[in-house]
Structures are given as C-alpha cells and as structure tokens.
N, C-alpha and C positions, 0 to 999 in steps of 0.2 A: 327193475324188471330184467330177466334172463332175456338171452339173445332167442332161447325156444320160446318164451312167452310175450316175446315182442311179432315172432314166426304166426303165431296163435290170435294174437290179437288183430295183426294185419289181416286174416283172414273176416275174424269178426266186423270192424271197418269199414274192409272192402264189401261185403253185402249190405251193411246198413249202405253209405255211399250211392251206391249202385240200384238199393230200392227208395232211394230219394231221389234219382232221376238225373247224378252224374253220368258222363260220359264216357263209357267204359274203358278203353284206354288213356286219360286222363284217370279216372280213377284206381287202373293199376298203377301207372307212375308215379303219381304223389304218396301213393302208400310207400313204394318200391323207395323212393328218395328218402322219406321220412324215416322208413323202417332201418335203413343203410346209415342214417345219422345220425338216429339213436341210438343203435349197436354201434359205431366207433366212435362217434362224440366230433367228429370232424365232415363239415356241410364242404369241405373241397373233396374229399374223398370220397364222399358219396355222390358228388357230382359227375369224378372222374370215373367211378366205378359202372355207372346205369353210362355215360356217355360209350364208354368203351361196349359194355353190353349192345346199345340200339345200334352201334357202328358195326361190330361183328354181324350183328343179326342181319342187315341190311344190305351187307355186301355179299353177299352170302351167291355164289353162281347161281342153283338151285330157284333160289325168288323168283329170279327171273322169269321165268315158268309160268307165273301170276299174272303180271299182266298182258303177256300172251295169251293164254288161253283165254281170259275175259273177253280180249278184242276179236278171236275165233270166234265166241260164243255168239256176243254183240251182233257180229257182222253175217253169222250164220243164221242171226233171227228177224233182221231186217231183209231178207233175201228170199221171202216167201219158201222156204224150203219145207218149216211144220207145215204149214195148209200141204206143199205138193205131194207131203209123207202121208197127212191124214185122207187124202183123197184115193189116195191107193189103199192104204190098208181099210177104207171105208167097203171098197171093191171087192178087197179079200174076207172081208165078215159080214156082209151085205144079206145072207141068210139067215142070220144066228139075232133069236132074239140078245138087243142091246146089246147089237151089231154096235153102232154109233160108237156106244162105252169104250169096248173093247177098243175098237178103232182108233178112239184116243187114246188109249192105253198104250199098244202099238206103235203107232207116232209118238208117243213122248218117249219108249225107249228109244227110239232107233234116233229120234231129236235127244236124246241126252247124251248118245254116243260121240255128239259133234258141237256139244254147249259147256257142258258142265257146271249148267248155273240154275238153280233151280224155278229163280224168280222168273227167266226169260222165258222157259216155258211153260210158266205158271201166265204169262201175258201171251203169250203169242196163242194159248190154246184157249183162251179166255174168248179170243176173238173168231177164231177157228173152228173150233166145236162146241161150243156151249152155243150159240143161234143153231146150228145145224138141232141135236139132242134137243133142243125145247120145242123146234121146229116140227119133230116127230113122236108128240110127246112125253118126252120126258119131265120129271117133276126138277124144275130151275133150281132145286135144292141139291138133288141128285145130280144133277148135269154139273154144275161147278163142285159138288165132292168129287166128281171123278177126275177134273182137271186137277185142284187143289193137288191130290194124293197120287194123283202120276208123276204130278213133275217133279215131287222129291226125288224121284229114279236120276236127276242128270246130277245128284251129289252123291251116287252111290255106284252107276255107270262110269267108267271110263270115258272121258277123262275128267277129274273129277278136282273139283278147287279144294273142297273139303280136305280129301285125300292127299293134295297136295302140301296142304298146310300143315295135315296130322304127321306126313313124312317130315318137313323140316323141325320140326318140335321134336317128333323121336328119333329123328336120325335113322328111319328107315329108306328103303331103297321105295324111290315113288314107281318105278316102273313092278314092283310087286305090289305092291299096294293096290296100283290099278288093274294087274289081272285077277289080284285077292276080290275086288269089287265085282267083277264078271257074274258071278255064279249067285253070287248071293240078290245082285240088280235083277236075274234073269226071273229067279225066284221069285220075288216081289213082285214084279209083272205078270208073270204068271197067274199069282195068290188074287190080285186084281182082277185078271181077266175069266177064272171059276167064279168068283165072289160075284160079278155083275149082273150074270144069266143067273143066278142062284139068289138074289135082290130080289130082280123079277119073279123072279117063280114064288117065292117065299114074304116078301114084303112089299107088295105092290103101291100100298101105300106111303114108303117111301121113295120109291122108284117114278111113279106115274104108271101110266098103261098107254104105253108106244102105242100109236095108229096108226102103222105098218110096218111091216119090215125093215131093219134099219138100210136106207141107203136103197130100198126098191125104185125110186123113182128119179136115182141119180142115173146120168149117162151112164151107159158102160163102158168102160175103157179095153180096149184091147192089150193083148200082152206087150208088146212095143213100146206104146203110150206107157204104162205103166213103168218097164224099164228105163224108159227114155226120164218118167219124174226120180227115180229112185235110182238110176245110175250116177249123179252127182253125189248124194246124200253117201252113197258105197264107197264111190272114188273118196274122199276127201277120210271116209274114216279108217281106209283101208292105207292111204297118205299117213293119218298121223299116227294110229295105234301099230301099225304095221311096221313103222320105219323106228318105233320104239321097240318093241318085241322080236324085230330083223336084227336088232342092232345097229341101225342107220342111223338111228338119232339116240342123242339123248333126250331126255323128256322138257327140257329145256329148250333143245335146236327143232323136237317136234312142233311145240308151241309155236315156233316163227313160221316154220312151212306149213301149219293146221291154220296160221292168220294169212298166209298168204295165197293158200288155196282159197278161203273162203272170200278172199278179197274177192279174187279172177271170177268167182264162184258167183259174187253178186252183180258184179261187171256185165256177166256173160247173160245171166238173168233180167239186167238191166232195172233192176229195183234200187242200186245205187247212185242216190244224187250228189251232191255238194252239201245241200243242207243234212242229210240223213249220214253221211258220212261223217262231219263232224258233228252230228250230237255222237256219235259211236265212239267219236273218240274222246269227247269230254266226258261220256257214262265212264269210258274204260277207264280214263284217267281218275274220276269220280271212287268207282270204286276200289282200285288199285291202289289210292293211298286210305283208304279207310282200313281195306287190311294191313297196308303195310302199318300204320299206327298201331294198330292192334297187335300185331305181330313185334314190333319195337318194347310196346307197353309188355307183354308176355316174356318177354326177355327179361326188362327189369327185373320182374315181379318173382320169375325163376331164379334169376342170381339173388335177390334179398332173401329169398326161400332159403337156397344151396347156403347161403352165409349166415342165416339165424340157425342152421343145423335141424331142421321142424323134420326135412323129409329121410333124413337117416334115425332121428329120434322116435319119428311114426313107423317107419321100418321095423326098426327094432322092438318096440313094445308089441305091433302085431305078431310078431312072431316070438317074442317071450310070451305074449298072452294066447297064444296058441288058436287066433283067430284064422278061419279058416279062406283059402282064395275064392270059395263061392259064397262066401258071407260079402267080404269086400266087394267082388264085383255087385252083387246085389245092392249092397251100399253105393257103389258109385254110379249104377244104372239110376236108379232110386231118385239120387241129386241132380242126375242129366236132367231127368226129365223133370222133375220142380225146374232147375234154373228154364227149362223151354219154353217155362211161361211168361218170362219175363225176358229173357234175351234171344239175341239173337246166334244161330248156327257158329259162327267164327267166333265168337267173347267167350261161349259156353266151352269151347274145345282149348282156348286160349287161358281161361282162367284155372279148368280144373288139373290141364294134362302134368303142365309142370312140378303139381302138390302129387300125383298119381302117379304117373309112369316110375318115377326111383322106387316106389312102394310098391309096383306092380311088378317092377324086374327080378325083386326079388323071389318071387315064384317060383321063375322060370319060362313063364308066360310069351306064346309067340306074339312079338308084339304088330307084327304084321294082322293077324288075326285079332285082336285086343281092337286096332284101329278100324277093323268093320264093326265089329261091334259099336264101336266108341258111335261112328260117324250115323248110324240108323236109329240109335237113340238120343241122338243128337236133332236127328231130320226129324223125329217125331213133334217135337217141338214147330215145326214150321204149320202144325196143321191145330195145334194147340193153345185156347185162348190164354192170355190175353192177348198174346202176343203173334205168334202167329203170321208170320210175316210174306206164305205164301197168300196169305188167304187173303191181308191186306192188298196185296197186287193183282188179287185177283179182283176184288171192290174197286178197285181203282183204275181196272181196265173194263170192265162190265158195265155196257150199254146199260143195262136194266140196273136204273138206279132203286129200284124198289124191292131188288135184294139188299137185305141190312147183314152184317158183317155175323151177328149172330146165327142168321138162316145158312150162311157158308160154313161158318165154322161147324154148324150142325148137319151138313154136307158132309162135312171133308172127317166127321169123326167115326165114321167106321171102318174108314183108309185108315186113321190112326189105329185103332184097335188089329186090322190086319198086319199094318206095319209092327203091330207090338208082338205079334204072333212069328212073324219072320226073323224080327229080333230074336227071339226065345230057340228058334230050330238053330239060326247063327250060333247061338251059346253053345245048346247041345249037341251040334253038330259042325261043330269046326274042319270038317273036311271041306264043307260047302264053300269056304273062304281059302282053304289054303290047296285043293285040289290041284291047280294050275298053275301053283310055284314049287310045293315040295314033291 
C-alpha cells in the first residue's frame, strides 16, 4: 500500500474506531502510530516521530490559555453571578411577552463573555431560569430549548475555548479570532431573542401561553441595585477582553488576570468555600487534560496526515479537478455536522481541521473567518441528538426528572435550525466576522 493509501485508509479506521465507541484521542494516536510504522517500516521512528509531535504540541506558550480560562469560567459559575445577570435583564424585558426567554438569552450572552464554556451555562441556567419560565407558564419543552440554544453563545462569544483551540491548530492569531466571534455571537442572540416573541405569537403550542407578563410580579429593582448586580459581570470582562484588545495582555496572561478576578469576584460574593473551591479545581483540572489529550492526539494524526502526503495529494486533485471552494466548504459543513451527532465540539474540530485547513489554504480563504464558520457548525452539534452534549447537562441538572432527553432535544431543535440560519448569513456574508479586525 502507497503512503497516500495508507493516509486514506487511516481515515476509514478512524470512523469505524470511533463509531465502535473508542476513545477519541486514543483512537487518533494508535492510528497516528500505526500509520507512521507502516510508511517507514521502523516501530522506533514512529515512536520518536508522534513523541516529538505531542511534545511540541504541549509546550506550546499559547496552551496555556486553556486551562486558565476553564478556571475563570468554573469559578465564574459557582459565584452566582448568571442568576445576578438573569435578574436584571428579567427587569429590563419584564413587558415584552417572553420576557423570561429573552431574559435568558441576555444573561447567557453577557454570561458567555466571562465563561467561554458552553456546558456551564448550559447548568447554571438550567437551574436559573428554567423553574422561573415554567413557573409563568411556559411549555418545560420550550423553557429548557431556550437554555440549551443560548448557551452555545459562550463558544462563539469571546472568550471562547473553541476559538482558542481553532487558533492553535491554524496558527491564527486568538486575539482576532475573538473579535471575529463578536459580531457574529451578537447576531445569534439577537436571531434568539425575535425568534421567541414570534414562538409566542405564531406557535403557542409549542411555547405554552405565559399567565402573565414575564417578571410582572418580581420586585423591582432600582437603577443602583441593578448596576451594583451587573457592575462586577462589566468590571471582570472589561479586565480581560480589554487588557487583550489594549494590548496589556496577551490572551494567555488575560487568562490568569480573568482567574484571578473571578477568584476576588467569588470571595467578595462569598459563594466561595473550601469544598466548592476544590471541586473547581479538579473540574478544571478534569477538563484541561481531556483537551490537552485531544489536542496531543491531533498532532499526531496531523503529522501522519503531513507524512503520508494525502493533504497536498487532496490539494492538488481539487484543483486539477476543477472543484469549486463553495462545493468544499459545503462538503465540509455537510460532515461537521453528521460527526455532531456523535462527538463531541473539541474531537470534531480536532479530527477534521488538520485533513482541511492545507486544502482550504489553498483558496486563499481568510482563515480567521473559515474558524467562525468552522466553530457554529461545530456548536450545532451540541443541541443535536444523539449526542448532544449541552442537552445531556442540561437532563442532568434538571429538577424535573420527567423531562426525558428526547422532550429537550425537541426543545432545543429550533435554536438549532436558527443557529443554521446564522451559519448561512456567516458564509454569505463574511463581513459579519471579519468587520472588527480588517
């Protein structure tokens, strides 16, 4: 077998593999090893080749970044700060039918600008506003699609893990990346908060039929109160995105001052214990080396790519075969979203970029702008069965155990059909992403 046909077959493998319920980075590495051993015939060389690879990858300044921002995210959602957000923007949409909705819509952007995790505030709003929304009735189907499909916004907002990861694979600059996310997050939110009064109006019977005004019979908060909940949530994002965009930090040294605002942040709150402190740090730790395996595993799998020659050979035949770059991206959108149903956000970005980006570059394609795209048809995935992984966290933090995972997911799938709609404006309208850097 040719070194391209061994390139070929590793991909074949790796989805059988992977739809037998291996371990996604384990199942790039062993390919990655394999592949490496049978193109040069020598099990030390391909030993030293993928060692060298996960080494480079790991040391890398940049990483670092990862598990900083997780521990921000972490420590930002044990610190009651979504409920202090959903309670004010409750204040500010308190007229408007599904008011409520909106309101979590709201709070989850302005909570994504200070998480960048989608699961956290797929939990923290599960507990948040989904009793409030049912309380005033909403249809419990409807109430958790609204969470579900908001809190993909903290993978598409600044500051965003996604994004993070999509930079160190292309070798883009993360602080464009993150203002590229700006415009297109604000969008989405927006597309959410028309879409929810227009539910009501138009599908009642997926919605419910609210029994009052949303938020009529909560207190009302004065202007003060209101700035006094929402002046920390400002301070800390105006601390990290600002001392990135000022050029104070890099997105790395942001990371440590965004953890260690939100440390003082939960202190000062007094939501912080001993035992809630360290679970925060063995989640952060938890998930920190999940990606970094992934992230190690994707290196391999890149260099065995780069050395069987598959992505300059795919290169080249697209463009002797005269295929066009809106057939491929169609193609590659196409595959995001099949693998969504079966992985998760980081494997999906991790498996495909490495076989894509040398094949995308040859375009010409800005790949700052490629990476939003990549990453909202990525997120779609989270709201898409089987898999679906906000949705499970969302069943997993929900009181009402007589929500079953199919009534969420049937929630959360007309956030996905909007999200696919914001996807499509993204495509044709690429200013919306690149606005704020070129």
């Amino acid at each position: 077998m040719t070194d391209i046909g061994v390139g070929f077959a590793s991909i074949g493998v790796m989805v059988l593999l992977i739809y037998a319920g291996m371990y996604v980075p384990v199942a790039l590495s062993l390919i990655s090893f394999l592949g490496v051993w049978w193109m040069k015939g020598n099990v030390v060389l391909a030993s030293k080749l993928l060692a060298f690879a996960a080494a480079n990858t790991i040391s890398s300044y940049l990483f670092g970044v990862v598990p900083l921002f997780v521990l921000m995210g972490l420590l930002v959602s044990v610190s009651d700060i979504g409920k202090d957000t959903f309670e004010v923007a409750n204040q500010l949409f308190r007229r408007i039918k599904g008011g409520l909705g909106i309101a979590t819509v709201a709070a989850n952007t302005v909570f994504a600008a200070i998480t960048g995790i989608s699961i956290a505030s797929a939990a923290v709003f599960t507990k948040v506003a989904v009793p409030e929304m049912t309380r005033h009735g909403y249809n419990p189907r409807f109430a958790v699609g609204i969470v579900a499909g908001s809190s993909v916004l903290g993978m598409l907002i600044p500051p965003s893990l996604l994004l993070i990861i999509y930079g160190v694979l292309s070798e883009q600059s993360v602080g464009d990346l993150f203002l590229a996310g700006v415009l297109p997050g604000l969008v989405l939110a927006a597309a959410y908060a028309i879409a929810i009064p227009a539910f009501f109006r138009w599908w009642p019977s997926f919605t419910g039929l609210a029994l009052e005004e949303a938020g009529a019979d909560a207190p009302r908060m004065s202007n003060l109160e209101m700035l006094w909940k929402l002046g920390p949530v400002v301070a800390l994002v105006a601390l990290v995105l600002g001392g990135i965009y000022g050029g104070l930090f890099t997105p790395t040294e942001a990371g440590a001052v965004g953890a260690l605002g939100s440390f003082l942040l939960a202190l000062t709150k007094r939501r912080l214990t001993w035992p809630s402190f360290w679970r925060v740090l063995v989640e952060s730790g938890h998930i920190t080396a999940a990606i970094c395996l992934l992230i190690i595993a994707a290196s391999m799998y890149s260099q065995m790519l780069t050395l069987s020659g598959i992505t300059s050979y795919l290169g080249n035949w697209i463009a002797s075969g005269g295929l066009s770059f809106p057939v491929l991206l169609t193609a590659f959108v196409v595959v995001v979203l099949a693998l969504g149903t079966i992985l998760d956000s980081s494997s999906i970005m991790l498996i495909t970029l490495p076989l894509v980006l040398p094949v995308i570059a040859k375009f010409g394609v800005d790949l700052v702008w490629f990476g939003i795209v990549t990453v909202i048809a990525v997120e779609i995935g989270l709201l898409t069965p089987p898999f679906g992984i906000s949705v499970y966290v969302i069943k997993a933090t929900l009181d009402d155990q007589r929500m079953s995972l199919n009534e969420i997911f049937a929630g959360a799938l007309p956030f996905a059909a909007i999200m696919f709609l914001v996807l499509l404006l993204v495509i044709f309208v690429p200013w919306l992403s690149l606005a704020l850097i070129r």
